[in-house]
C-alpha positions in Angstrom: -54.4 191.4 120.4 -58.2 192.3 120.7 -58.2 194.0 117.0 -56.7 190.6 116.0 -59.6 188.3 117.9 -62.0 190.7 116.2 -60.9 190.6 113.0 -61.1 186.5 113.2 -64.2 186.4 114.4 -65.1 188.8 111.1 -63.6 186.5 109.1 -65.1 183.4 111.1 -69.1 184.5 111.2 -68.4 185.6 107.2 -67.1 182.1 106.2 -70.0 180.5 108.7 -72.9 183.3 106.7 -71.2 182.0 103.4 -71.6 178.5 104.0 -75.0 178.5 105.2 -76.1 180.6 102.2 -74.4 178.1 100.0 -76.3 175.5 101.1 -79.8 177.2 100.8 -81.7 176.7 97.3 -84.4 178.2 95.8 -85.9 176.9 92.6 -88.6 177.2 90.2 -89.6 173.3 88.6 -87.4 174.1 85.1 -84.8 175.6 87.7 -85.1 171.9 89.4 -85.4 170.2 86.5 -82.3 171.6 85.2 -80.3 171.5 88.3 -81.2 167.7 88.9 -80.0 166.5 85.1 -76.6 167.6 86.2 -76.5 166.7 89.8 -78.9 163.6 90.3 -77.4 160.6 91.4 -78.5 158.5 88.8 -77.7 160.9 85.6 -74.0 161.3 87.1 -74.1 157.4 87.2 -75.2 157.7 83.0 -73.0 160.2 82.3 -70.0 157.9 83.7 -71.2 154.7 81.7 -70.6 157.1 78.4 -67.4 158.1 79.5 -66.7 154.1 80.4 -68.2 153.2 76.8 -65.9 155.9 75.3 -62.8 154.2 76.9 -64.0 151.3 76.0 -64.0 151.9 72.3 -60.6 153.1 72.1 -59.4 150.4 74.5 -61.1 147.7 71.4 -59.7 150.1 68.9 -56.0 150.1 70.3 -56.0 146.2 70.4 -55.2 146.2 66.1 -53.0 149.5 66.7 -48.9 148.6 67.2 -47.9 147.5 70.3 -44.4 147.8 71.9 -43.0 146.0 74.5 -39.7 145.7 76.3 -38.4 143.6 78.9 -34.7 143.8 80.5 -33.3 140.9 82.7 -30.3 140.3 84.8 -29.0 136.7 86.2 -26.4 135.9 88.5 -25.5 132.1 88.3 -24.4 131.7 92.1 -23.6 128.4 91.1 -23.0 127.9 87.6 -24.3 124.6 86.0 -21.5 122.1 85.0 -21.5 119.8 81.8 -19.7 116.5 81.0 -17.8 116.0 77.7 -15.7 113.2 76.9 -12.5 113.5 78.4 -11.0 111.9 74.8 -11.8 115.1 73.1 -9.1 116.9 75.4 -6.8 113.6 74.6 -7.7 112.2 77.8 -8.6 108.2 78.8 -11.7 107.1 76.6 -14.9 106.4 79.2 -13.6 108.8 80.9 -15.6 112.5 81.5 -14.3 116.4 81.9 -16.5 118.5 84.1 -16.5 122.2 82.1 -19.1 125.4 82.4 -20.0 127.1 79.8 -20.5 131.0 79.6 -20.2 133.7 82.4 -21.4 133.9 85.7 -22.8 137.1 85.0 -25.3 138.4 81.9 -27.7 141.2 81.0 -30.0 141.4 78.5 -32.9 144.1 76.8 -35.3 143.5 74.3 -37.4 145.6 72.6 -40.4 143.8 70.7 -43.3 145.3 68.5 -46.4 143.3 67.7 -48.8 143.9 64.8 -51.8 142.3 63.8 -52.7 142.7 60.6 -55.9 140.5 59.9 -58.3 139.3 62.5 -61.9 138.6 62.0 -63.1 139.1 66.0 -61.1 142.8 66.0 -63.2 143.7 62.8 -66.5 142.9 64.8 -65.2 144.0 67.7 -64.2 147.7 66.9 -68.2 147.8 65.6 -70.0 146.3 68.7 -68.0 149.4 70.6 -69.2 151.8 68.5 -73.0 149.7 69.1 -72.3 149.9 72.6 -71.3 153.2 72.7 -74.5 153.8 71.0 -76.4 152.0 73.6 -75.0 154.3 76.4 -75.8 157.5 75.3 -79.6 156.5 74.3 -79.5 154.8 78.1 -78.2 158.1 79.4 -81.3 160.0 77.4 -84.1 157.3 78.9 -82.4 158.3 82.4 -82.4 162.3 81.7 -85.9 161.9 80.7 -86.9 159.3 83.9 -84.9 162.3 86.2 -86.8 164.9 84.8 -90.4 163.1 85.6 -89.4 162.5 88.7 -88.1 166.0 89.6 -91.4 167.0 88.1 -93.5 164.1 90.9 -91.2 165.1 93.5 -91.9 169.2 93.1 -95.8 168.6 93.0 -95.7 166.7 95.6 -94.0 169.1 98.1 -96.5 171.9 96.8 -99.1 169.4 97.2 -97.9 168.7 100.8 -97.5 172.4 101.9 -101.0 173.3 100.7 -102.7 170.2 102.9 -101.3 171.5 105.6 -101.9 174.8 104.9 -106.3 173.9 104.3 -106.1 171.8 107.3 -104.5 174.7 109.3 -107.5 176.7 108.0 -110.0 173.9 108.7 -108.3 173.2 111.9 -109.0 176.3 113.3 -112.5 177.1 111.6 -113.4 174.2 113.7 -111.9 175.1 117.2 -114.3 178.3 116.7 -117.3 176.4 116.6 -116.4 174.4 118.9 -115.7 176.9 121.1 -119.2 178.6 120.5 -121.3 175.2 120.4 -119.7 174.2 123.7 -120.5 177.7 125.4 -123.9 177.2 124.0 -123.8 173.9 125.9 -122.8 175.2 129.2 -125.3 178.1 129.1 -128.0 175.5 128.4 -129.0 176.4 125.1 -127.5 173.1 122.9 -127.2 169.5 123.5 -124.0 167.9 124.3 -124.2 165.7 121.4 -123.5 168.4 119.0 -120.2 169.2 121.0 -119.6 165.6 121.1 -119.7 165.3 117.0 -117.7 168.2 116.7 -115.4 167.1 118.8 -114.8 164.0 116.2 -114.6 166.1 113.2 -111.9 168.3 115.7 -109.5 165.4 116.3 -109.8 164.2 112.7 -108.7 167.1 111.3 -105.9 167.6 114.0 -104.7 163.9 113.1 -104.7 164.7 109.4 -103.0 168.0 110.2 -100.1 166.4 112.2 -100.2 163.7 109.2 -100.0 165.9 106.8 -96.6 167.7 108.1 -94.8 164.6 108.6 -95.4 163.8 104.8 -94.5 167.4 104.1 -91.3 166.6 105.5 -90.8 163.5 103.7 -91.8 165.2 100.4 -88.9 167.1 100.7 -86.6 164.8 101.8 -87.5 162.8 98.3 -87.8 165.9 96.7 -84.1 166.6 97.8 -82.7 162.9 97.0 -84.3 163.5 93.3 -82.0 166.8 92.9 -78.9 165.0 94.5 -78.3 167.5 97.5 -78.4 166.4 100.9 -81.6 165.7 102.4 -81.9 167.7 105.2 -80.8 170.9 102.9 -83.6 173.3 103.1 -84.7 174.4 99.8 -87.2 176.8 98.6 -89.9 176.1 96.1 -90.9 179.5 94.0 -94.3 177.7 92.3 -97.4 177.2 93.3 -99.5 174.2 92.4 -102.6 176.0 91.1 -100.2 177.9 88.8 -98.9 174.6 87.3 -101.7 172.9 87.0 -103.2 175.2 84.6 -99.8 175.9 82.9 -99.4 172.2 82.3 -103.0 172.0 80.5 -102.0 171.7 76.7 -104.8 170.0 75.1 -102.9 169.6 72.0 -100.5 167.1 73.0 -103.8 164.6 73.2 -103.5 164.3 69.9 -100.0 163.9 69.3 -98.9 161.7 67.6 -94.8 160.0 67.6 -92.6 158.4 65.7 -91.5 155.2 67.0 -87.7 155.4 65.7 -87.4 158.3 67.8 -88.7 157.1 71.1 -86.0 156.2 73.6 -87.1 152.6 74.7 -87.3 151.8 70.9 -83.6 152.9 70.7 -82.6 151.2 73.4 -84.4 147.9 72.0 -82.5 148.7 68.6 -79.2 148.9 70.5 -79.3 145.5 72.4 -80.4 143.9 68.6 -77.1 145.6 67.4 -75.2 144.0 70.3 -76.9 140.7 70.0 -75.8 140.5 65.5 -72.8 141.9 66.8 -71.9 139.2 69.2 -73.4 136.6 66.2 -70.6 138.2 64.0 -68.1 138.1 66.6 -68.8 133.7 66.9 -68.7 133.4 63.3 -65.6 135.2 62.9 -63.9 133.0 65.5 -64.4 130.1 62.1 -61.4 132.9 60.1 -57.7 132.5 60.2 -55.8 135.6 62.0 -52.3 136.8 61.0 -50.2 138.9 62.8 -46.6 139.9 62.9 -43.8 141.2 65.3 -40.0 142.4 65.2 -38.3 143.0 68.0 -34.3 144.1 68.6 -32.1 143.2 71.9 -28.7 143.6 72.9 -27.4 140.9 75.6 -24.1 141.3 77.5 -21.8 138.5 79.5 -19.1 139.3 82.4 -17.6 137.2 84.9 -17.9 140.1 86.7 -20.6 143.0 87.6 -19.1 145.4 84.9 -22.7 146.1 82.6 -22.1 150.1 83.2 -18.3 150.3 82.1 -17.5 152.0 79.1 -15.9 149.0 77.6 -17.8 146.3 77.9 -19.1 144.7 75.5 -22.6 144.4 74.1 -24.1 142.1 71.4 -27.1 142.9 69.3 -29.6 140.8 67.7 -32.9 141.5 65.9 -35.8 138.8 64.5 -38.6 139.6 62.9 -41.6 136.9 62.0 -45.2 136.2 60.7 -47.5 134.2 62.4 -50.4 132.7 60.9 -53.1 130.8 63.1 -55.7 128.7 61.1 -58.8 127.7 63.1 -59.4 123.9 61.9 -61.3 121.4 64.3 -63.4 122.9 67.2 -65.6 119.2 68.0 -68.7 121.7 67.1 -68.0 124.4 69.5 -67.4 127.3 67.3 -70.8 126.1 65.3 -72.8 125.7 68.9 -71.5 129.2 69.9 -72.8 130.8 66.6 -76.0 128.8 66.7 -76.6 130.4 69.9 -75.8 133.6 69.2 -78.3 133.7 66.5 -81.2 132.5 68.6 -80.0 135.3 70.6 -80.5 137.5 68.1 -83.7 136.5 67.0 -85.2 136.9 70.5 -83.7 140.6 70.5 -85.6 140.8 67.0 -88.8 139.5 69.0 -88.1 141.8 71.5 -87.7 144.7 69.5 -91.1 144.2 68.1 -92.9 144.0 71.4 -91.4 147.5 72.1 -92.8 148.8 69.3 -96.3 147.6 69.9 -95.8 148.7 73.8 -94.9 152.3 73.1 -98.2 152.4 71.3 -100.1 151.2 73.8 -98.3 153.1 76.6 -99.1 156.9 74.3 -102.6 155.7 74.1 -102.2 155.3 77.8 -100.4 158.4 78.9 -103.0 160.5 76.7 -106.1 158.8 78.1 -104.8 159.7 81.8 -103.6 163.2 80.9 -107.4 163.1 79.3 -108.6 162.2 82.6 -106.8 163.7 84.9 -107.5 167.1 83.2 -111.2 166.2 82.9 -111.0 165.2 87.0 -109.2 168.5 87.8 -112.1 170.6 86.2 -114.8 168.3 88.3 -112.8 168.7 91.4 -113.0 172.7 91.2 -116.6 172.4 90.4 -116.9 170.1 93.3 -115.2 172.0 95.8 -117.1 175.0 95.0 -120.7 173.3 95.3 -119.2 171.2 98.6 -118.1 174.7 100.0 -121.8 176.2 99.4 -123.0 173.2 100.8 -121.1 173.8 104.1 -121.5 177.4 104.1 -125.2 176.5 104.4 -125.5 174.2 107.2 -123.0 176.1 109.0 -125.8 179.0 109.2 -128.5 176.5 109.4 -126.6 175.0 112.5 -126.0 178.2 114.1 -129.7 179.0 114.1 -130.9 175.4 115.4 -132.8 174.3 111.5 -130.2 171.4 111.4 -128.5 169.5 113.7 -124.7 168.6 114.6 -124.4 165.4 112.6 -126.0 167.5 109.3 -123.0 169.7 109.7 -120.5 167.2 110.4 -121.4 165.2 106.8 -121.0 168.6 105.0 -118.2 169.5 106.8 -115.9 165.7 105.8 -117.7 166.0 102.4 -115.9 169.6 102.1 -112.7 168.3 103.6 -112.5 165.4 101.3 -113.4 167.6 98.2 -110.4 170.0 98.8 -107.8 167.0 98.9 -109.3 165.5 95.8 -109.0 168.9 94.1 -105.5 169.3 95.2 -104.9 165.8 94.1 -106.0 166.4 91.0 -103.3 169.6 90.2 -100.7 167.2 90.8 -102.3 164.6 88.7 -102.3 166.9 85.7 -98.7 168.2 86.7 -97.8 164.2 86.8 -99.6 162.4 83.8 -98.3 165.5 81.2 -95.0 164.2 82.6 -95.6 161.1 81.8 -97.1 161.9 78.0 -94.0 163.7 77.3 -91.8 161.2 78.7 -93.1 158.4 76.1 -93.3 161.3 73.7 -89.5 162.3 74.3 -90.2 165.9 75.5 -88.1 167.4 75.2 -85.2 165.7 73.8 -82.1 166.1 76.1 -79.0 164.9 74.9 -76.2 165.7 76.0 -72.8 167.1 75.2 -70.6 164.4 74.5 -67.3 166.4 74.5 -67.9 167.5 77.9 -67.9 164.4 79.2 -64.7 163.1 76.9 -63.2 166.4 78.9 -64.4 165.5 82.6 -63.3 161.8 82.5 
C-alpha cells in the first residue's frame, strides 16, 4: 500500500512539475513576434473571417450548382370530407342530393425534386463579389498580422524599458540612502547643516516614489505584454533581449530613404477591395433589371389504403414525374430597381474618392514614419551624450559636496538633472525600437501572408 501512495505522489509532483513548466515562456522579440501571429487574439479572430469568407464563396457558388430535394408525407383523414352529387345521376328524385367520399382514408406520398438554374444575372455578380470579398479578408488578415507584430514589438520594449527603470532607480535609490546616511551623521556630529539632510531627504522620497511607480508599471507592462501574445496574463514569461541591444540593432539608416510602392501597401489593398465590393454591389442592382430562367424535374410515387398497409408487399404504388421551365421577366419596378442602382453607383464613386485619399495618406504617413524614425534615432544619440555629460556633472558636485565647495541644493539639481537624463535615454531605445516598427509597418515589412490551405484544413 505505501509503494502504491508513493508511486502516485511520483506520478502527481511529475504532472504538477510538467504543468508549471508548460506554462513558463521564454522569448526573444522574433520568438514573440512569431508566437503572437499564431496565438493573438485578434489574428485567430482574422484567420476565422478567411475561413468564414472561404465558406462563404462556396456557399454563393453552390446556389447555381443542382439542388435536390425530397419531401415524404403521410395523412390520415379521421374524418373524411363528404361531397354532394345529384341524386338523378344514380336514378334517384331530381332536386334531390347523394352524400359520397371520394378516395381513401389513408395515403402516402414521396417526392423527389431537382432544381436548376440555368441563367441569372445576380448569381453571375454574386459568385465574383465572393471571390472580392474573399479578397478583402486575406488583405484584412495581412493589415492585422502586421498591426500584431507592431504591437508585440511596443509591448516587448516596454517591459525591457520597465525592468531597467526599476533597475536605475534601485541603483539611485540606494546611492542616495548612502549619502544620506553620511550627511546626516555629519549632521549629528555637528559638522553640516540640517538643510542639506532636509534636501536630500526630498530627492530620497522621490526616487522611492518613482521606484514603487516604476514596479507597478513593470507589472502592467507585462500584463499587456502577455494580452498581445494571447496567453494568460498572470503567465510569467521570460524576456531574453535587452533594450540597449535592440536599439542599436534596430538602427538601419537605409530604410530612411525607402521608398514603396503604393499597390503593395496593405491599407491601399484594403481600399481597392471595398471599391471592388462597392462595383460589385452596383453590378449586382443592375442585374436585378435581367430575366432569370431556371428549371426543375422531380419524380414521386403516392399510395392510397383504407387501411395502414404502406409496408406490405402488395400494395400498390403509383408513380408520377413532371418536369418544367420557368422563366421570370423583371418588367415594372415604379423606379425601384433604377433608385437601387443609382445608389449603388454613388456608392461606388465615394469608394473611388476614398481610394484616392488612401493613396495620398500612405504618402504622407511614410514621410511621417521616416521623419520619427529620423528623430527618434537622432534623440537616442543626444540622450547617450546627455547622460554621459549629466553623469560627469553629478559625479562632480557629489565630490564638491562632500568637501563643503557646494551646497545641498547644488547637488540635488545635478542629481534630478541626472535622474531625468537616464529615463529620457531609456525612452529613447524604445522610441527607435517603436517608430522602425511603425516605418516598416506602412512599408509592409515584412510581408506575412499566410497559408491559406492551412486554414481551409483547420476550419
Amino acid at each position: 500500500m505505501t509503494n502504491k501512495i508513493l508511486v502516485f505522489s511520483f506520478l502527481l509532483f511529475t504532472a504538477l512539475s510538467f504543468s508549471q513548466q508548460k506554462n513558463n515562456y521564454t522569448f526573444s522579440l522574433e520568438e514573440a513576434v512569431t508566437f503572437a501571429l499564431d496565438s493573438n487574439y485578434t489574428s485567430i479572430n482574422a484567420q476565422r473571417d478567411i475561413a468564414k469568407a472561404i465558406k462563404q464563396k462556396w456557399e454563393t457558388t453552390a446556389q447555381g450548382l443542382p439542388q435536390i430535394d425530397g419531401s415524404i408525407s403521410y395523412n390520415n383523414n379521421l374524418k373524411q370530407p363528404v361531397s354532394l352529387i345529384p341524386a338523378e345521376f344514380g336514378g334517384g328524385e331530381p332536386g334531390t342530393f347523394v352524400p359520397i367520399t371520394f378516395g381513401t382514408k389513408q395515403n402516402a406520398n414521396a417526392v423527389a425534386t431537382l432544381n436548376q438554374l440555368i441563367f441569372d444575372g445576380s448569381y453571375l455578380v454574386g459568385i465574383k463579389a465572393a471571390k472580392a470579398f474573399l479578397r478583402y479578408s486575406e488583405n484584412a488578415n495581412e493589415k492585422t498580422r502586421l498591426e500584431v507584430r507592431k504591437g508585440v514589438i511596443n509591448a516587448y520594449g516596454s517591459v525591457l524599458l520597465a525592468q531597467e527603470l526599476v533597475a536605475i532607480f534601485e541603483k539611485n535609490k540606494t546611492n542616495l540612502e548612502k549619502n544620506l546616511n553620511e550627511t546626516r551623521k555629519i549632521y549629528e556630529n555637528g559638522l553640516g547643516e540640517e538643510e542639506s539632510v532636509e534636501q536630500l531627504e526630498i530627492t530620497f522620497l522621490d526616487i522611492e516614489t518613482q521606484l514603487n511607480n516604476a514596479r507597478r508599471s513593470q507589472a502592467i507592462a507585462k500584463q499587456m505584454f502577455n494580452l498581445a501574445l494571447g496567453i494568460d496574463v498572470e503567465a510569467p514569461v521570460t524576456l531574453t533581449d535587452n533594450l540597449d541591444q535592440l536599439a542599436n540593432q534596430n538602427i538601419s539608416l537605409s530604410l530612411l530613404d525607402s521608398s514603396i510602392k503604393i499597390e503593395d501597401n496593405v491599407d491601399y489593398k484594403i481600399a481597392f477591395n471595398l471599391t471592388e465590393q462597392r462595383y460589385f454591389e452596383n453590378r449586382l442592382e443592375k442585374s436585378k433589371f435581367l430575366p432569370s430562367l431556371s428549371a426543375f424535374i422531380n419524380y414521386g410515387t403516392s399510395a392510397n389504403s383504407e387501411d395502414f398497409s404502406f409496408f406490405n408487399g402488395d400494395q400498390i404504388w403509383y408513380q408520377s414525374s413532371v418536369f418544367g421551365v420557368s422563366l421570370n421577366v423583371p418588367i415594372f419596378s415604379s423606379g425601384m430597381r433604377s433608385a437601387a442602382a443609382q445608389r449603388t453607383k454613388i456608392a461606388l464613386d465615394q469608394a473611388k474618392t476614398d481610394l484616392d485619399q488612401t493613396k495620398q495618406q500612405i504618402k504622407l504617413d511614410l514621410t511621417t514614419a521616416q521623419s520619427n524614425y529620423q528623430f527618434a534615432i537622432e534623440n537616442y544619440e543626444n540622450s547617450k551624450k546627455n547622460l554621459a555629460l549629466a553623469e560627469r556633472i553629478e559625479n562632480k558636485n557629489q565630490i564638491k559636496f562632500t568637501e563643503g565647495l557646494s551646497t545641498s541644493f547644488d547637488l540635488r539639481q545635478a542629481q534630478t538633472q541626472l535622474y531625468s537624463a537616464q529615463q529620457q535615454f531609456f525612452q529613447s531605445m524604445l522610441n527607435v525600437i517603436n517608430e522602425k516598427a511603425n516605418l516598416e509597418t506602412v512599408l509592409n515589412i515584412p510581408q506575412l501572408r499566410i497559408n491559406y490551405e492551412e486554414i481551409k484544413g483547420k476550419y
